[in-house]
C-alpha positions in Angstrom: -11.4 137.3 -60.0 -12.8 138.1 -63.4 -10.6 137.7 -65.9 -7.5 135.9 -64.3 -7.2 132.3 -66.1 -8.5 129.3 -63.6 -4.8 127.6 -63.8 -3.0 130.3 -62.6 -5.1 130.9 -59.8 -5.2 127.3 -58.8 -1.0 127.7 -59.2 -1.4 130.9 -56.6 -3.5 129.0 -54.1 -1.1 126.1 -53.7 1.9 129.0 -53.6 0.4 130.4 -50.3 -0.6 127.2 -48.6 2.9 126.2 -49.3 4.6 128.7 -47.2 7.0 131.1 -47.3 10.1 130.0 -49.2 8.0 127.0 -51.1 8.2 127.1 -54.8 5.5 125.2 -57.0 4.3 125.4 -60.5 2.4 124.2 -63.8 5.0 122.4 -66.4 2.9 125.4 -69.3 3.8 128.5 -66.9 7.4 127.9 -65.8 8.9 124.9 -67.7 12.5 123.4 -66.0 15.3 123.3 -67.8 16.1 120.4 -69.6 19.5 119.1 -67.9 21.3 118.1 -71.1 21.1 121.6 -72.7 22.9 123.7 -69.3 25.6 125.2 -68.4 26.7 127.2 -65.7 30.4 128.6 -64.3 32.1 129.4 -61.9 35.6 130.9 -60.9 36.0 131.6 -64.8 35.4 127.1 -65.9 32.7 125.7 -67.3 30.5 123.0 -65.9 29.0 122.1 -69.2 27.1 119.2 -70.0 24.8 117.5 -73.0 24.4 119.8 -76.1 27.3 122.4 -74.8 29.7 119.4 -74.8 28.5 118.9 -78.8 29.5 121.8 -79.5 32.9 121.3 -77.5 36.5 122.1 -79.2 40.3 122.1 -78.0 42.5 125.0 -78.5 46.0 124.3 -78.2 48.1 127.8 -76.8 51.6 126.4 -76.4 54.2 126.0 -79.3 52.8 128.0 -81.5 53.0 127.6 -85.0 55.2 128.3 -86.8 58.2 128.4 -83.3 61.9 127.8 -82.7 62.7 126.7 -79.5 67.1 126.7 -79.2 68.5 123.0 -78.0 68.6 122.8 -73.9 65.3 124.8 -73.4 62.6 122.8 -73.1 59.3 123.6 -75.6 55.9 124.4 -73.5 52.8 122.8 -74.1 49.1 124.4 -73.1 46.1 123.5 -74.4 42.7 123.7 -73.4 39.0 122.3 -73.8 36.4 124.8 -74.7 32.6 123.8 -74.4 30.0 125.2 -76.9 29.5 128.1 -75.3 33.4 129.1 -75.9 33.4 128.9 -72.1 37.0 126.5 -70.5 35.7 122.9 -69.7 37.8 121.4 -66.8 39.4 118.3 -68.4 42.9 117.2 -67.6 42.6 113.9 -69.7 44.7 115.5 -72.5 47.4 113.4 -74.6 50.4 115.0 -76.3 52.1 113.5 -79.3 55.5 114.0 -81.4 54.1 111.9 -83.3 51.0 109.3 -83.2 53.2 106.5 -84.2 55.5 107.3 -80.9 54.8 107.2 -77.3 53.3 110.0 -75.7 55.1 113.1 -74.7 52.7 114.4 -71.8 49.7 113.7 -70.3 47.8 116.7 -69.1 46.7 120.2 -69.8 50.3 121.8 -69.7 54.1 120.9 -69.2 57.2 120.9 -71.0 59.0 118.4 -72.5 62.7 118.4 -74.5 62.9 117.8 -77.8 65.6 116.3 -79.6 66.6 118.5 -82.7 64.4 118.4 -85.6 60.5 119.9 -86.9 57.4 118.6 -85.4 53.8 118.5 -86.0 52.9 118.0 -81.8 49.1 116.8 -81.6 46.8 116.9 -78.2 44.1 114.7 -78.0 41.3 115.3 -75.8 38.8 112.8 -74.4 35.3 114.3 -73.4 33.2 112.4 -70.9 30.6 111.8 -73.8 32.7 110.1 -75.4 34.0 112.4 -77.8 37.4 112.6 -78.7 39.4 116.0 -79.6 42.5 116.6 -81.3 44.4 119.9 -82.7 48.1 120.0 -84.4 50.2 122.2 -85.0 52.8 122.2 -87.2 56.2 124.1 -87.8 57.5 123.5 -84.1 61.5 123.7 -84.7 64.2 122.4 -82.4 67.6 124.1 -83.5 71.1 125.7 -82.0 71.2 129.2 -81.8 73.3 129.7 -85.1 70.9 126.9 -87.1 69.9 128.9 -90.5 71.2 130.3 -93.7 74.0 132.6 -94.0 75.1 134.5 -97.1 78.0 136.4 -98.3 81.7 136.6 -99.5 85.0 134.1 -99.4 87.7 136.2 -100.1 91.4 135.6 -101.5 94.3 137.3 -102.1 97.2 136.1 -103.7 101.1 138.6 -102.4 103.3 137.7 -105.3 107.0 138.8 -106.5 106.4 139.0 -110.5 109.5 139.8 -112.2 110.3 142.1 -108.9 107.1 143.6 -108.7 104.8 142.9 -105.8 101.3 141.9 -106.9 98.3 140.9 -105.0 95.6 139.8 -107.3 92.2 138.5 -105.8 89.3 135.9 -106.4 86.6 137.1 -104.4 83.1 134.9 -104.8 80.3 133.6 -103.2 79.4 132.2 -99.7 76.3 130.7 -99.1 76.1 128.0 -95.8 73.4 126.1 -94.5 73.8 124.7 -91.1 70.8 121.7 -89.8 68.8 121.7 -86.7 71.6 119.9 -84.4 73.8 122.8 -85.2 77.1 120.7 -86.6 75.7 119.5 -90.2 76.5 122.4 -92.2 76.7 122.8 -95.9 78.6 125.1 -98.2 77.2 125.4 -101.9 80.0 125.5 -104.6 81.5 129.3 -105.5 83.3 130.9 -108.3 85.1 133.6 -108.9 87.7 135.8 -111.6 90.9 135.7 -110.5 93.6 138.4 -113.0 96.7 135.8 -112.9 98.6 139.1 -114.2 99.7 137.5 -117.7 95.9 135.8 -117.7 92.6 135.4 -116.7 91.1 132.3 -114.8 87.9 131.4 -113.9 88.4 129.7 -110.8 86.0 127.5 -108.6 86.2 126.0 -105.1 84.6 123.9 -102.8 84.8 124.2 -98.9 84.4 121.5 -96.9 84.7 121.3 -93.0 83.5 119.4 -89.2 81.4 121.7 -86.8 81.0 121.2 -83.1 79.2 123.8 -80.6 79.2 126.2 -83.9 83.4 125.8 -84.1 84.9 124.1 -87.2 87.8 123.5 -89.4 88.1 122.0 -92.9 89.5 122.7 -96.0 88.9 125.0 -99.0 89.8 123.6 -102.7 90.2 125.7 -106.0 90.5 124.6 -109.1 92.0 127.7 -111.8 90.4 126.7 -114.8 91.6 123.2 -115.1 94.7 124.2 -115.3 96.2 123.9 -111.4 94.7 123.5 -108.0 95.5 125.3 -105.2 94.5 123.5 -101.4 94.3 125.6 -98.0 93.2 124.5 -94.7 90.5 127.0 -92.8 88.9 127.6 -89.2 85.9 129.5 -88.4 83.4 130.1 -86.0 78.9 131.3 -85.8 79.2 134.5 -84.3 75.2 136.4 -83.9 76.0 138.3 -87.0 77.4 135.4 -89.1 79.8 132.8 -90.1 83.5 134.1 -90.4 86.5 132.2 -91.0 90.0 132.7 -92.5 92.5 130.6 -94.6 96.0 130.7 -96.1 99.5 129.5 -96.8 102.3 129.7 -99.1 101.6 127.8 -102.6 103.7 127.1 -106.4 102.3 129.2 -109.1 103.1 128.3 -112.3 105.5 131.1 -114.5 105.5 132.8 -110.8 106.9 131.1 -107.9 105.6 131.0 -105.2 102.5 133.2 -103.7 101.4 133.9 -99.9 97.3 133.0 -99.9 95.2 134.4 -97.2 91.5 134.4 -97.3 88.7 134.8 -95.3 85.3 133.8 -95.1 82.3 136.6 -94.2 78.6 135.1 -94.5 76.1 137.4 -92.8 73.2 135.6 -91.2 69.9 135.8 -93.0 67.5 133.9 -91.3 66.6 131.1 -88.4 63.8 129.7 -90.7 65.5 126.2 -92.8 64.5 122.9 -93.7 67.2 120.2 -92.9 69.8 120.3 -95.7 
């Protein structure tokens, strides 16, 4: 017995008169755990408690930032509670919000909810059993139509006229840039210009186009103005197709020191991108 410390052979004595399967010890040779710092899992979630739950953050999955989600789908939400050892927590008590000012969009880990048409910040608020409360955002979350975005590209005219017996068919060919808002039928058309060779002159016209969209269908009107010196009016339709806007206009106008011309004119905007803030 020389040698071998008087504690732990007081600790081996009351091992065997314990008995198989009995478990004793000295609080200097095997100290317990302290309950407030462990963790354990099981089936992949966490059972954290104390400390672990200090350390505890929430990691939101679903929309992501930045997202569009098209008008009639509904956007996802996932989120979940990680303790402090980056292992999931099993809480459910999680709040979604739109925004904090408005009533709650979910309660829960996950579901899906439909948005009206707009950008959202979309927050989820967790409450730990501590007492804690957690909350991530994310931002960017877009709620558009399908042909919501900017488009960019041409509005052609031509003008067929008789002058002095000879056909002609000069042209004013300029700009097209359209941005069409999140609900799809708010659509705006910057101002364009263009050179149009009036065969005895030159005018530097302008024009404005104007128009009412439904379902990514609309009809308006397109104005020119020749230099001050005359205007010239058509009425246009025109559709979103996936590659772009396109449209056409015409009619039969006076020209001064000509007659009369036949218009036609179309409109080809490619699309560019999804990615807009409201106009």
């Amino acid at each position: 017995m020389r040698g071998v410390p008087l504690r732990r052979l007081v600790a081996g004595i009351v091992l065997g008169a314990a008995g198989p399967g009995a478990l004793a010890c000295t609080s200097d040779e095997w100290p317990l755990a302290d309950d407030d710092e462990s963790s354990s899992s099981a089936g992949g979630e966490s059972t954290t408690t104390g400390a672990a739950i200090d350390g505890a953050h929430l990691e939101v999955f679903e929309p992501e930032s930045p997202s569009i989600h098209y008008i009639g789908d509904t956007v996802p939400l996932l989120a979940e509670v990680r303790d402090g050892n980056d292992l999931p927590y099993p809480l459910d008590d999680i709040v979604w919000t739109a925004d904090l000012d408005q009533p709650a969009l979910l309660f829960g880990r996950e579901g899906e909810v439909a948005l009206a048409p707009g950008i959202y910040d979309i927050t989820a608020t967790a409450h730990l059993p501590n007492g804690d409360r957690l909350e991530s955002t994310v931002g960017g979350v877009r709620v558009q139509t399908r042909w919501t975005g900017q488009y960019s590209g041409t509005t052609f005219m031509t003008l067929q006229v008789d002058f002095q017996g000879t056909p002609l068919a000069p042209t004013c060919n300029g700009a097209l840039d359209v941005l069409v808002g999140f609900d799809g039928d708010t659509v705006v058309f910057e101002e364009g210009g263009c050179t149009l060779n009036a065969i005895i002159t030159t005018f530097d016209a302008t024009y404005m186009i104007t128009g009412e969209f439904e379902n990514g269908v609309g009809f308006g009107t397109i104005d020119y103005d020749l230099g001050g010196l005359f205007q010239l009016s058509f009425g246009w339709t025109g559709a979103f197709t996936e590659d772009g806007f396109l449209g056409s206009f015409g009619g039969t106008v006076p020209l001064p020191l000509v007659g009369t011309a036949d218009v036609t004119g179309r409109f080809d905007a490619p699309f560019v991108t999804p990615w807009v803030d409201p106009p």
